[in-house]
C-alpha positions in Angstrom: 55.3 -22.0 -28.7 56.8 -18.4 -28.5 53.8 -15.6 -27.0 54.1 -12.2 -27.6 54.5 -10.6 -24.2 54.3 -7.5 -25.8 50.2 -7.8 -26.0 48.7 -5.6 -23.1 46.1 -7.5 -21.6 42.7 -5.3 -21.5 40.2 -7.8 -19.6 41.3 -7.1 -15.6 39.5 -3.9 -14.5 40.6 -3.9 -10.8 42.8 -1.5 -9.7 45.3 -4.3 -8.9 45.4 -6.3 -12.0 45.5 -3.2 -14.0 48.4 -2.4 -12.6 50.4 -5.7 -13.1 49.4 -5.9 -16.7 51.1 -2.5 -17.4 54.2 -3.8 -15.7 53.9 -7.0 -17.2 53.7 -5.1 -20.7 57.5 -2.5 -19.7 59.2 -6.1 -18.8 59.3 -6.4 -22.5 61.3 -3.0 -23.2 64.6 -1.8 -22.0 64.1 2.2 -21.6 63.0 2.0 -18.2 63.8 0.0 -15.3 62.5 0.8 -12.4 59.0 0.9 -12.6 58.7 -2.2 -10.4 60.5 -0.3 -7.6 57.3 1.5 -5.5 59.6 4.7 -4.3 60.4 5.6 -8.5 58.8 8.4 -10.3 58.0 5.8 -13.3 55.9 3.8 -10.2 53.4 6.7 -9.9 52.9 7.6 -13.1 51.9 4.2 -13.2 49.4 4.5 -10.6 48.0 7.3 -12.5 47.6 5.3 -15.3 46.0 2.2 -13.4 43.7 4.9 -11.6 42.7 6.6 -14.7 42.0 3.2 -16.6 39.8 2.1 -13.6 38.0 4.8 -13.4 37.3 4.8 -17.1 36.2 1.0 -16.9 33.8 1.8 -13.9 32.2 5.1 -15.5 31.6 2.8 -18.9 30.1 -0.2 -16.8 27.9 2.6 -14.6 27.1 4.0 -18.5 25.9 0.6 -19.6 24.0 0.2 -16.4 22.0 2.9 -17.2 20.6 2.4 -20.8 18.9 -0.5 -19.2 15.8 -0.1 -17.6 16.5 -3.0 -15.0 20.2 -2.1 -13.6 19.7 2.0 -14.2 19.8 3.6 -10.3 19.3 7.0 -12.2 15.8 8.8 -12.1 16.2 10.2 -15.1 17.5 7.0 -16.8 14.5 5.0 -16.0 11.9 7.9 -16.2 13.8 8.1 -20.3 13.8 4.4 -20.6 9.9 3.9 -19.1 9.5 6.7 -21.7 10.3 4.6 -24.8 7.5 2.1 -23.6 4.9 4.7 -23.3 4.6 5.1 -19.5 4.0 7.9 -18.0 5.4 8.2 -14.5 3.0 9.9 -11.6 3.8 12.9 -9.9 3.1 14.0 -6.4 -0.3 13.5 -5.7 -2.7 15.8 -3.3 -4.8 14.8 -0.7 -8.3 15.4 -1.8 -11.5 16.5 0.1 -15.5 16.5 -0.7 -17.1 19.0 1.0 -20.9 20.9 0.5 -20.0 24.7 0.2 -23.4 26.7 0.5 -23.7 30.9 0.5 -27.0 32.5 2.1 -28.1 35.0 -0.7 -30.7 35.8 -2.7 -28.7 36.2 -6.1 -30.2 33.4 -8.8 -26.8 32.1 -10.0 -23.1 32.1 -8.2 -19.7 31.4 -9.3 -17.1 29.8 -7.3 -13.8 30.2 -9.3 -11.0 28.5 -9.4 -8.3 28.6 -7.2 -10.7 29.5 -4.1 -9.4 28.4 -1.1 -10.2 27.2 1.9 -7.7 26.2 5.3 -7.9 22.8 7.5 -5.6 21.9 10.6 -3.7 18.6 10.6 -1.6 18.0 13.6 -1.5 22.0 14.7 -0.4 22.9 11.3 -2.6 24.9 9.0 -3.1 24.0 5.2 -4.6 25.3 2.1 -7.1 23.3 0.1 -8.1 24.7 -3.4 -10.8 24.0 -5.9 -8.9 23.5 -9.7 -12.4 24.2 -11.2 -14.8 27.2 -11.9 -18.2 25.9 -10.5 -21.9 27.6 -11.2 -24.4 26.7 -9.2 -28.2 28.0 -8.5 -30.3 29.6 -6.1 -32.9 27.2 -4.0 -34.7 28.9 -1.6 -32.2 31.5 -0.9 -29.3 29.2 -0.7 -27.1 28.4 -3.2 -24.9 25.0 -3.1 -22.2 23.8 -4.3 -22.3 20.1 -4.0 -19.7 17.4 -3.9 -16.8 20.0 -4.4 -13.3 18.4 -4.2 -10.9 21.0 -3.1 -7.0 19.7 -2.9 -4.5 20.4 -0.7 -1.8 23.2 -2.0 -1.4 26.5 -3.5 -3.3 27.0 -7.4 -0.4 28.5 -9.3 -0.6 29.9 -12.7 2.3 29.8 -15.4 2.0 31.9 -18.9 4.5 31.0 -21.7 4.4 32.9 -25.2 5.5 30.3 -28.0 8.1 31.6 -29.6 10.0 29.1 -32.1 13.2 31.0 -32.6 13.9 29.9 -29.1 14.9 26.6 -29.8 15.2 25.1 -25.9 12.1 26.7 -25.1 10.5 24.4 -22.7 6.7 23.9 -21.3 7.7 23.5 -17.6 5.9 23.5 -14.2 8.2 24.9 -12.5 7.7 23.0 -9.1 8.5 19.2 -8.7 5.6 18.8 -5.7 3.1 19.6 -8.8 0.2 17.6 -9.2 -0.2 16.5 -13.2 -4.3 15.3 -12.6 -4.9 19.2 -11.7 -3.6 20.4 -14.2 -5.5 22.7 -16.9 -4.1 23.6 -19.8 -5.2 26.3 -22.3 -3.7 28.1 -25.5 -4.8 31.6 -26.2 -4.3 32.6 -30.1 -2.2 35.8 -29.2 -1.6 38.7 -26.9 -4.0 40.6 -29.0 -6.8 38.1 -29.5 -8.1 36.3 -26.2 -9.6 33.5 -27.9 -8.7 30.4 -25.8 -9.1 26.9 -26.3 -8.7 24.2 -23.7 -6.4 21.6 -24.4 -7.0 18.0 -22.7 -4.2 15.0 -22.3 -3.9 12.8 -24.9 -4.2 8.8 -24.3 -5.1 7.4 -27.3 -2.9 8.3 -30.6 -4.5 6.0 -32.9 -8.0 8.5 -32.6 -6.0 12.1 -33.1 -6.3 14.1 -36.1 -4.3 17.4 -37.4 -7.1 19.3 -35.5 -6.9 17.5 -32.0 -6.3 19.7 -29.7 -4.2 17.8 -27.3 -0.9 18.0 -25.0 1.8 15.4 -23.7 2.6 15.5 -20.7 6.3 13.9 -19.5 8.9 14.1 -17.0 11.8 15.5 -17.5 15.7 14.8 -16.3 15.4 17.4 -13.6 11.9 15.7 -12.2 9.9 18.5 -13.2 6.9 17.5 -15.7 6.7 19.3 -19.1 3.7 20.0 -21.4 4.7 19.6 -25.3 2.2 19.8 -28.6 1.3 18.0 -31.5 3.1 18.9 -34.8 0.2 19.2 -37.0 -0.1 16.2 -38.3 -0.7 13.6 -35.3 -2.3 16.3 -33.2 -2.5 20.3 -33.2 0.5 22.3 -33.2 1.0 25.5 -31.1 2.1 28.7 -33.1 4.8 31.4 -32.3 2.4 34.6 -30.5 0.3 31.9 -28.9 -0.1 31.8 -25.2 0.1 28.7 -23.2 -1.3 28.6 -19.6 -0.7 26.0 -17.5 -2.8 26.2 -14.0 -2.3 23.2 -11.2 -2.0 22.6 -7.5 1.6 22.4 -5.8 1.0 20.4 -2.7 2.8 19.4 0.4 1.7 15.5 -0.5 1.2 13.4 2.4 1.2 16.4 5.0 -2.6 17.3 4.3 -4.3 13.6 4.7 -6.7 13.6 7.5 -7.8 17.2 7.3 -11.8 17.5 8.4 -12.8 20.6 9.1 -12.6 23.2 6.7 -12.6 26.8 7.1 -14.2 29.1 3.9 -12.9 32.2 2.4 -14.3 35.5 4.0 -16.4 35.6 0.5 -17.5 33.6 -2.3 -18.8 35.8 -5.7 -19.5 38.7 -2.9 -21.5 36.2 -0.8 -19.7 36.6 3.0 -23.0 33.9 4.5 -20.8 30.4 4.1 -20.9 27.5 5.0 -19.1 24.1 4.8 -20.0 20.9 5.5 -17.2 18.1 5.5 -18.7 14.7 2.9 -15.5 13.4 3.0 -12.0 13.8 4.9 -8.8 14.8 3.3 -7.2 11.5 1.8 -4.9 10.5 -1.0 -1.7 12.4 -0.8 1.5 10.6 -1.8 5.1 11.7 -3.3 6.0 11.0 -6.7 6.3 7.5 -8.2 9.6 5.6 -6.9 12.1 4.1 -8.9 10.9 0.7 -8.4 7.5 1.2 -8.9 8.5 2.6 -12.4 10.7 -0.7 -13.0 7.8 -2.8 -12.0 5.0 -1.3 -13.8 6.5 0.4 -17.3 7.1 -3.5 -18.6 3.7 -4.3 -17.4 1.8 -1.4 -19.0 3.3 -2.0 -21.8 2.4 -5.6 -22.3 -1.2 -4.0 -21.6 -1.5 -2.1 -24.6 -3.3 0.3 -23.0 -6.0 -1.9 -22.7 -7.2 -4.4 -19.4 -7.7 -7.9 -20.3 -6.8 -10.0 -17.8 -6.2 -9.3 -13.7 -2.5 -7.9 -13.7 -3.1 -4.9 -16.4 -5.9 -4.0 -14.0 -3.3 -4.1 -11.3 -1.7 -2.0 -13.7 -4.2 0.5 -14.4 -5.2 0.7 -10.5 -1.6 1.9 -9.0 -1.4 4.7 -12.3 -4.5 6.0 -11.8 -4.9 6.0 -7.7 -1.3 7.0 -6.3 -2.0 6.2 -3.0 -2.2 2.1 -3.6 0.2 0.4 -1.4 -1.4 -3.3 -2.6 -3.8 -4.5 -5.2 -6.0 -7.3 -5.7 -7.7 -8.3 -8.2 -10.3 -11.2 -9.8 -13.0 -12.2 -12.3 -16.0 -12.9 -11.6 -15.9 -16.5 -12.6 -13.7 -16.8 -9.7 -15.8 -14.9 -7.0 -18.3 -12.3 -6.5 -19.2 -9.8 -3.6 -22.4 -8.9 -1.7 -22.6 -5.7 -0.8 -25.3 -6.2 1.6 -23.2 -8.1 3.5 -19.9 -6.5 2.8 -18.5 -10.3 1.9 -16.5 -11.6 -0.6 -17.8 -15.0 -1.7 -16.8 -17.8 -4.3 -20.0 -17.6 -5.8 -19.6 -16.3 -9.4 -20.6 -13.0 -11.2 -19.7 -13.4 -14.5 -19.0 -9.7 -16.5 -17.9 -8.3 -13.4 -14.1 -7.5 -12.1 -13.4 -7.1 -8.4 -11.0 -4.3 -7.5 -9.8 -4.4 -3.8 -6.9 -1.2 -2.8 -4.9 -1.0 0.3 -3.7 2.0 0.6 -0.5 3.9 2.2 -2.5 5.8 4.8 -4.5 2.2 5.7 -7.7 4.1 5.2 -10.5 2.2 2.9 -11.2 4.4 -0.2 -14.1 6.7 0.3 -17.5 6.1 -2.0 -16.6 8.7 -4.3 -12.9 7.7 -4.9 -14.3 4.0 -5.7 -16.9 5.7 -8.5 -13.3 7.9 -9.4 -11.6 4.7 -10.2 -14.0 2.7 -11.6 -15.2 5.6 -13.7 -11.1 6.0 -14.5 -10.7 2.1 -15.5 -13.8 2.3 -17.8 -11.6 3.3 -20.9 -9.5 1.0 -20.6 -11.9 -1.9 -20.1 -12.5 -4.4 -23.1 -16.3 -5.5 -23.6 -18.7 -5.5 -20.9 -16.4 -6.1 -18.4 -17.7 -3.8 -15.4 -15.2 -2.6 -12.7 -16.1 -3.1 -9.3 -14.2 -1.8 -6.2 -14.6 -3.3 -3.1 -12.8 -2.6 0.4 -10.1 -5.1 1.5 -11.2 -7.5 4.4 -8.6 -7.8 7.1 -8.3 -10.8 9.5 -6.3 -10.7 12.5 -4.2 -13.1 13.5 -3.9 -13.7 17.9 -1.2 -16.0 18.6 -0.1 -17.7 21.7 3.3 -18.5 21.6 5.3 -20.7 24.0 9.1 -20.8 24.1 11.6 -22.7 25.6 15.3 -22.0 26.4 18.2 -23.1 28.7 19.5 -20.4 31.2 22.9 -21.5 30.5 23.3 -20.3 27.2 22.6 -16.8 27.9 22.5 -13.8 30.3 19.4 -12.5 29.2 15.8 -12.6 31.2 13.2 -14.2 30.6 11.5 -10.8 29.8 14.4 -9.9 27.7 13.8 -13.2 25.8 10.1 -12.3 25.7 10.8 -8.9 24.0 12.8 -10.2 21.5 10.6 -13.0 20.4 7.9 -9.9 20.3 10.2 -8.0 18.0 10.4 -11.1 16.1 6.8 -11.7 15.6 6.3 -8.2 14.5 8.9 -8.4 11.7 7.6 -11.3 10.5 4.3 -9.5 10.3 5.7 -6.6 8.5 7.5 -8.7 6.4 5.6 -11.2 5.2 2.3 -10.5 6.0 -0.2 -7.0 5.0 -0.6 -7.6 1.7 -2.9 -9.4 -0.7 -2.2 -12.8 -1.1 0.1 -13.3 1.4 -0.2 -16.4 3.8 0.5 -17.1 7.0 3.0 -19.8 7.6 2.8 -21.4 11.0 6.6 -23.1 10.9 8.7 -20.5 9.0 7.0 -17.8 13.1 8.6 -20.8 14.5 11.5 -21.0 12.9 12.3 -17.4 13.4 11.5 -17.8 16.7 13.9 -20.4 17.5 16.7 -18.4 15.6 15.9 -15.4 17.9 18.4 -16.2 20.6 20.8 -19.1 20.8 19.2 -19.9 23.9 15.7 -21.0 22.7 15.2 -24.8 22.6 12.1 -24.8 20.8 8.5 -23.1 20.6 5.0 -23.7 19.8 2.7 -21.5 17.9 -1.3 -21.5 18.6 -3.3 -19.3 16.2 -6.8 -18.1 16.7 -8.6 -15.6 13.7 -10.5 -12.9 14.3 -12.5 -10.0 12.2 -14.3 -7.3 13.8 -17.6 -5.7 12.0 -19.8 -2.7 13.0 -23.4 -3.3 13.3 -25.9 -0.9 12.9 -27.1 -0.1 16.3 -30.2 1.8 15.2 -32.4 -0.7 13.2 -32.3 -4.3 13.3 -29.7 -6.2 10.9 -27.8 -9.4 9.1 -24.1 -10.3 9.0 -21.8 -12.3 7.2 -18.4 -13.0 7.9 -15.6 -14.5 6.2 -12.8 -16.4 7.4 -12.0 -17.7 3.6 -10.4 -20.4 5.6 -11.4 -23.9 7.0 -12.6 -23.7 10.8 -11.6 -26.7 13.6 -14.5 -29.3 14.1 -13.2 -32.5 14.0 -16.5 -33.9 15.2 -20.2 -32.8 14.8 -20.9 -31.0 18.4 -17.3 -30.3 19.2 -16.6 -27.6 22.0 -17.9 -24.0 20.9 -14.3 -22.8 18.7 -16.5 -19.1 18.1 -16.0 -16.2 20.3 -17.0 -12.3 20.1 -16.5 -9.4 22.6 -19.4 -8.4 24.2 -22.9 -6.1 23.1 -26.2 -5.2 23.8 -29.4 -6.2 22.0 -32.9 -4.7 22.3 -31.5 -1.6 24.0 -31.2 -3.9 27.1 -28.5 -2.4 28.8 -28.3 -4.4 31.9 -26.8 -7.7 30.0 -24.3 -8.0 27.9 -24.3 -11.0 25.2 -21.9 -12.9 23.4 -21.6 -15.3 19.8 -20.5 -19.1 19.9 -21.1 -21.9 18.4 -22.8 -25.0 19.3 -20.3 -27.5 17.5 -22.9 -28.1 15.1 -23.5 -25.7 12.6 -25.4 -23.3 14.8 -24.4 -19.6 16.2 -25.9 -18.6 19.6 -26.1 -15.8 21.9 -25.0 -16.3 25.5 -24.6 -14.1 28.8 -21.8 -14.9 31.3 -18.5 -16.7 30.0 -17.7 -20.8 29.9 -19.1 -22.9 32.5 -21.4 -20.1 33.5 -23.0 -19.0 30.6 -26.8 -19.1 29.8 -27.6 -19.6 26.3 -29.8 -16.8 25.2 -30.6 -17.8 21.5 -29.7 -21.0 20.2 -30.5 -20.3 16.4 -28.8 -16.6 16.1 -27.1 -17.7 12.9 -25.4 -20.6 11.6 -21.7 -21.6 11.1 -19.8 -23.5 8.2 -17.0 -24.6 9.6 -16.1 -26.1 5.9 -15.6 -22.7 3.8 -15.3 -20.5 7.2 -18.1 -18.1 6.6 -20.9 -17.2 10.2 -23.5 -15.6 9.1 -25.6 -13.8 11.9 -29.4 -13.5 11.5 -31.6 -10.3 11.9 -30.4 -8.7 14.9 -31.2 -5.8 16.5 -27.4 -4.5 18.4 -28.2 -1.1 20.6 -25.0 -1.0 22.1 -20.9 -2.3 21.9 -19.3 -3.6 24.8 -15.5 -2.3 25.0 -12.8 -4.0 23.2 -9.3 -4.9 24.8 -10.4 -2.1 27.1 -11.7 1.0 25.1 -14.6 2.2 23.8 -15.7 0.6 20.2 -18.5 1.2 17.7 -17.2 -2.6 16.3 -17.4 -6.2 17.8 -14.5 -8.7 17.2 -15.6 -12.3 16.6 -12.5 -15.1 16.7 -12.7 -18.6 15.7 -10.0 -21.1 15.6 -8.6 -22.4 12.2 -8.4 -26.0 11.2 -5.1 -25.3 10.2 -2.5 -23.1 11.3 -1.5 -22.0 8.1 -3.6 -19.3 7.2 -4.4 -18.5 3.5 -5.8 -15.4 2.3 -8.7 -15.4 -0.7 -9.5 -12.9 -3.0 -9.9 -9.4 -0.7 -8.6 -10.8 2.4 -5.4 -9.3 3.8 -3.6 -11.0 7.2 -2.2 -9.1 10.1 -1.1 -10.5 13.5 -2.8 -8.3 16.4 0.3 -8.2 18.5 -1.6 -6.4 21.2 -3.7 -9.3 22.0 -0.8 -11.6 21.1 0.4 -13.6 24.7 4.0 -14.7 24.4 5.0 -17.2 27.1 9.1 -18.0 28.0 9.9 -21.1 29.7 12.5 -22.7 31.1 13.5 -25.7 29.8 14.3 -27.7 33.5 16.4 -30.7 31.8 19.3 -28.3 29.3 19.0 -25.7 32.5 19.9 -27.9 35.2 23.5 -28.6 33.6 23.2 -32.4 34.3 20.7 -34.7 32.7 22.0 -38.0 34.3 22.4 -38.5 38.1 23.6 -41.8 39.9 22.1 -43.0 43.7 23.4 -45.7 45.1 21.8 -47.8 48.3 23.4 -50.0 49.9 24.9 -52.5 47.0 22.2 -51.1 44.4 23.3 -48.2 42.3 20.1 -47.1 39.8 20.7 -44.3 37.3 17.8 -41.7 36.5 17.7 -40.4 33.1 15.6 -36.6 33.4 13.9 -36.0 30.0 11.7 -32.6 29.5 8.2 -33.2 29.1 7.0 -33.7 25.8 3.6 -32.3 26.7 2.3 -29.8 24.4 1.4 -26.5 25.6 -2.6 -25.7 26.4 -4.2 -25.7 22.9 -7.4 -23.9 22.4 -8.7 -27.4 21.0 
């Protein structure tokens, strides 16, 4: 059957096939003839063509790339697209201080306004920390205090637009990206002439505004600044030409100000010059604006919410848009677990009514007590019946490993300690990798698998893991403790050698001894002095030990003093145990990390592939006898 080569072919989009198609189509036509020879004028204008028509292709592919949310690469795209599903993306965040601010005076009310600023010094660099607030407070006893104040890192900045709707892109803008949206203030003041103001607040719940809610938006726009926009009467309250909109927030330097403690006042509060300031909390909470991927991740997800927390993920949800700072999240019901705070220890024991909120953050600092009531105050509109939000700190528990390797000299020029080094790199990818997180287990074959693959040289290596979890005691009054393993602890037989160990302390402000936890291999915890073979049992009922749910619990104690730990000075004692298996799971508020300081990696060499013979022949007399060398198939030294 006859074709018609006269039909251009429109489906290649390489640079190449484009190319050969249009001289495919000029075979057809007698005008021109030498477009196929690469020195001809007609040859470039077709590369101009094939260039042009590639690049068209390519801008129309990137074009349909970015209308959907998961291919876009543009900010702007998926800050529009996240938009349409009613997210809101979070700015830059500051880091946030509580202090006590209190003036010596004998006035009966003072005012501290605003804007008032005080300085801090992190790392030999001076910051500002502001209050976003106008605080009153009254006079006891010649003293005057300001309580609880959060002050935020940056400079309080003040931006005045008069509506005027003849100017049709007239925009709402704060005009600096590093702005912090959750200190903002917005007020509307009827007109240059009339100083009537009313303050505005964000809107989060359409479905409760009238014509006379006086709201904003808030959104970000294609540049990454955020804008501030109005009702239009009829959903919420409009703004009029002549009125003035204020806008006040913080513009901070992010991350730069976490860590700041001391804080320095201004030379004078309300005319009061007698200050002072008393740190309740360090600087914490700083963090850059929301990235790309956590907008792709968590627009869907907030959507699918509804606004509203049901079940665990929307308050994984609600958690990273309300605290910026969350690096991981956790989250379950209290059917599935509850938590003792007199203990500081997760359990399986149920709470029902209760959610359990558990936030790593990106400095690796535990929330403070006032940012927990912040969030839980923060997810409380969003919670469906008596649900009540609980957060909790995450539990970390370190992992010590003793790793053998073996490898054959002749397959590489590398040292042992050059061996050693990499399989220490190794261990500590894996650990950033796949470990620091919620959730996350520990995986005994894929360490050794990675270890094998570190060097071409290494044979084969072993693995022996031992957990550990330090905890502070209260050295002042006599105490309990519980702690958690979540996992399964190694007794294969009831009075099995002691598998619990602890760095050292002091009880009973005896400072002369120094005391340590184990086990008897029965269920009980003790307190011993000296180490192994030479220790004298002190206590044999200091607690007990379940080696089936992996929870010791110490009994009343009275600790005066901590011993060091891996040779400095500690307020906290370290207590290991070792696992029943070496694959380590973590439960509810549990988080695994490998303490690669403690961590003892051991190269061999393997005497059999290093030798470069295996075989070897002896002949006496008539009687020739071949020896066959095999490496030993001895394990390495278990802590079994």
């Amino acid at each position: 059957m006859a074709t018609n080569d006269r039909r251009l072919k429109v489906t290649e989009l390489d640079f190449d096939d484009i190319k050969n198609n249009l001289k495919t189509f000029l075979k057809t036509q007698d005008q021109f003839k030498d477009y196929d020879f690469e020195g001809s004028g007609l040859n470039i204008l077709l590369d101009t063509l094939a260039y042009n028509t590639h690049y068209l292709a390519f801008n129309a592919n990137m074009l349909a790339n970015e209308m959907f949310l998961d291919s876009a690469s543009l900010r702007s795209s998926v800050v529009s697209l996240a938009k349409s599903l009613g997210y809101e993306t979070t700015s830059a965040r500051a880091s946030t201080a509580t202090i006590n601010v209190a003036l010596t005076t004998t006035s009966t009310t003072a005012t501290m306004p605003a804007g008032t600023a005080f300085t801090s010094t992190v790392d030999g660099v001076n910051y500002q920390f502001v209050t976003v607030s106008d605080i009153t407070a009254s006079n006891t006893g010649n003293l005057i205090t300001f309580a609880n104040t959060p002050v935020y890192e940056g400079t309080y900045l003040t931006t005045r637009y008069t509506v005027n709707s003849d100017d049709v892109d007239q925009r709402f803008l704060l005009t600096d990206s590093r702005a912090d949206t959750s200190t903002l203030t917005v007020k509307v003041q009827t007109s240059a002439s009339d100083s009537t103001t009313t303050t505005y607040t964000k809107a989060t719940d359409i479905t409760e505004l009238s014509s006379t809610s006086s709201v904003y938006y808030l959104q970000e726009t294609d540049s990454g600044l955020y804008e501030i926009y109005f009702g239009d009467g009829v959903v919420s309250k409009s703004v009029v030409d002549g009125n003035i909109v204020t806008l006040q927030y913080v513009v901070t330097n992010k991350t730069l100000g976490n860590g700041a403690v001391t804080f320095t006042p201004p030379s004078s509060i309300d005319g009061v010059t007698t200050i002072n300031v008393t740190t309740i909390s360090s600087a914490i909470g700083g963090a850059e604006p929301e990235t790309i991927s956590s907008i792709k991740l968590n627009a869907p997800l907030d959507y699918a919410s509804q606004s509203r927390a049901v079940n665990i993920n929307d308050y994984k949800v609600f958690v990273r848009k309300l605290f910026a700072n969350t690096q991981a999240v956790s989250v379950w019901g209290g059917e599935d677990g509850s938590y003792d705070f007199n203990t500081n220890s997760a359990s399986s024991n149920p709470e029902f009514g209760k959610v359990f909120i558990s936030v790593k953050t990106t400095t690796g600092q535990n929330l403070t007590s006032a940012q927990k009531l912040k969030l839980e105050n923060d997810l409380k509109p969003f919670k469906v019946a008596s649900i009540t939000p609980v957060v909790v700190d995450p539990n970390t528990t370190f992992l010590i490993l003793t790793v053998n390797f073996n490898y054959n000299t002749n397959s590489t020029t590398r040292s042992a300690d050059d061996l050693k080094s990499l399989v220490t790199t190794t261990i500590s990818d894996y650990n950033t990798s796949d470990l620091l997180t919620f959730g996350a287990p520990f995986r005994q074959s894929k360490l050794t698998g990675l270890i094998d693959d570190t060097d071409t040289s290494i044979l084969n290596s072993s693995v022996v893991v031992s957990m550990g979890q330090k905890f502070t005691p209260i050295t002042t009054s006599a105490n309990s403790y519980v702690i958690n393993f979540g996992n399964a602890l190694f007794n294969p037989h009831v009075g099995h050698t002691s598998i619990i160990a602890s760095t050292g302390f002091n009880i009973n402000n005896d400072t002369t001894s120094e005391y340590f936890f184990d086990d008897d291999g029965r269920g009980n915890l003790r307190i011993v002095t000296g180490y192994g073979d030479t220790d004298t049992v002190f206590s044999a009922t200091a607690g007990t030990v379940d080696y089936t749910t992996g929870i010791v619990s110490i009994n009343s104690i009275s600790i005066t003093g901590v011993s060091n730990v891996d040779g400095s000075a500690s307020t906290q004692i370290r207590i290991t145990a070792t696992p029943n298996s070496y694959d380590i799971v973590p439960v509810r508020n549990q988080i695994l990390e490998i303490d690669t300081s403690n961590t003892l990696v051991t190269a061999n060499v393997d005497s059999a592939s290093s030798s470069g013979t295996a075989f070897s022949n002896t002949t006496t007399g008539s009687t020739a006898t071949t020896t066959v060398t095999t490496p030993s198939t001895t394990p390495p030294t278990s802590a079994y």
